[in-house]
C-alpha positions, 0 to 999 in steps of 0.5 A: 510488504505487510498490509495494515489495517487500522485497529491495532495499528500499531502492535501489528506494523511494529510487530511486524517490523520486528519479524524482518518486513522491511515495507508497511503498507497502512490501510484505512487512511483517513486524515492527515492525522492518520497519516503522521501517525503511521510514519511514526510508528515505523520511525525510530523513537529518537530525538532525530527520528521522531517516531514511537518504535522503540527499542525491541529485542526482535529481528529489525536488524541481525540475530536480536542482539543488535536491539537499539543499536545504530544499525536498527536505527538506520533500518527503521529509517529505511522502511518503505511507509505505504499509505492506502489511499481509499477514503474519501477524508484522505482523498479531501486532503491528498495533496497535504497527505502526500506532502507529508515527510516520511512517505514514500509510496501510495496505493489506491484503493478502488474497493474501499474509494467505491464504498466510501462514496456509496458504489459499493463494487463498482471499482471500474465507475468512472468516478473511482478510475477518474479520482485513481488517475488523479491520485496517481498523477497527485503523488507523481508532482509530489514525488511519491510512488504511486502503487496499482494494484493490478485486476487480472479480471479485466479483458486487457490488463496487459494494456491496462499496465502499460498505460500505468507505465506510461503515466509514469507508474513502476510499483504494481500490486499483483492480485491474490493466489485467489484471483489468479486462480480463479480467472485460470479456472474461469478461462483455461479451466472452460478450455479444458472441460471442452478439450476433455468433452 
């Protein structure tokens, strides 16, 4: 899955469609506006398709020779169109966002939410984990998978995905090389110091 992010929103996705990614993922939602316009950006530009994304000679499908063709047709169809869900106008409008055909998951924000409503870092506040539990269950009744991301920080994440699971989530997002690294080092790399001491 390729993240978005808003400038340049189209190049990119497109661009990044045409290298063989088969999943965007939209950052920076804020409007339903926002969110009709990324699923035309990935939706073929044909008269059932409605989309913008036109004929390319790149690798949506085989060896660049099967630019426009009906099977690049049926893979542009088939892209995974993720929106992240971190603003609060997309938020104000969640349930007429999700409702939205074309979409087929959405990821919660917490960084981006925790800013938007002047709690900058704080992405464990009641308020952003009340408003991620309300977005879950929102594109739950709307029949779209809920993405979470997944915060190896936290004491008992292990216990935090099961009551993802039980909520009813089944796509999780898993932290950057960074964060794994780090938390390895901050744990297990003490471990050693004093095993090595």
């Amino acid at each position: 899955m390729m993240k978005v992010d808003q400038n340049c929103r189209v190049f990119i996705a497109q661009r990044a469609l045409g290298a063989g990614i088969q999943n965007i993922l939209f950052a920076d939602i804020r409007s339903i506006e926002d969110a009709k316009e990324c699923i035309r950006i990935v939706k073929p530009d044909t008269p059932s398709g409605k989309g913008i994304n036109g004929c390319h000679m790149r690798r949506n499908v085989g060896y660049v020779i099967e630019d426009g063709s009906a099977a690049y047709v049926k893979a542009m169809e088939e892209v995974v169109i993720t929106l992240m869900i971190e603003k609060k106008g997309a938020l104000d409008n969640l349930e007429e966002i999700l409702s939205i055909e074309g979409i087929d998951m959405m990821q919660f924000g917490p960084g981006d939410y925790s800013l938007s409503i002047d709690l900058p870092g704080q992405t464990f506040h009641p308020k952003v984990k009340e408003t991620e539990l309300r977005t879950i269950k929102t594109a739950l009744k709307f029949g779209v998978r809920p993405r979470i991301e997944l915060d190896v920080s936290v004491q008992d994440y292990k216990e935090e995905i099961k009551k993802y699971i039980d909520l009813g989530v089944r796509d999780f997002h898993l932290p950057s090389d960074l964060s794994i690294l780090f938390q390895w080092f901050k744990k297990d790399g003490e471990e050693l110091k004093k095993e090595l001491s």
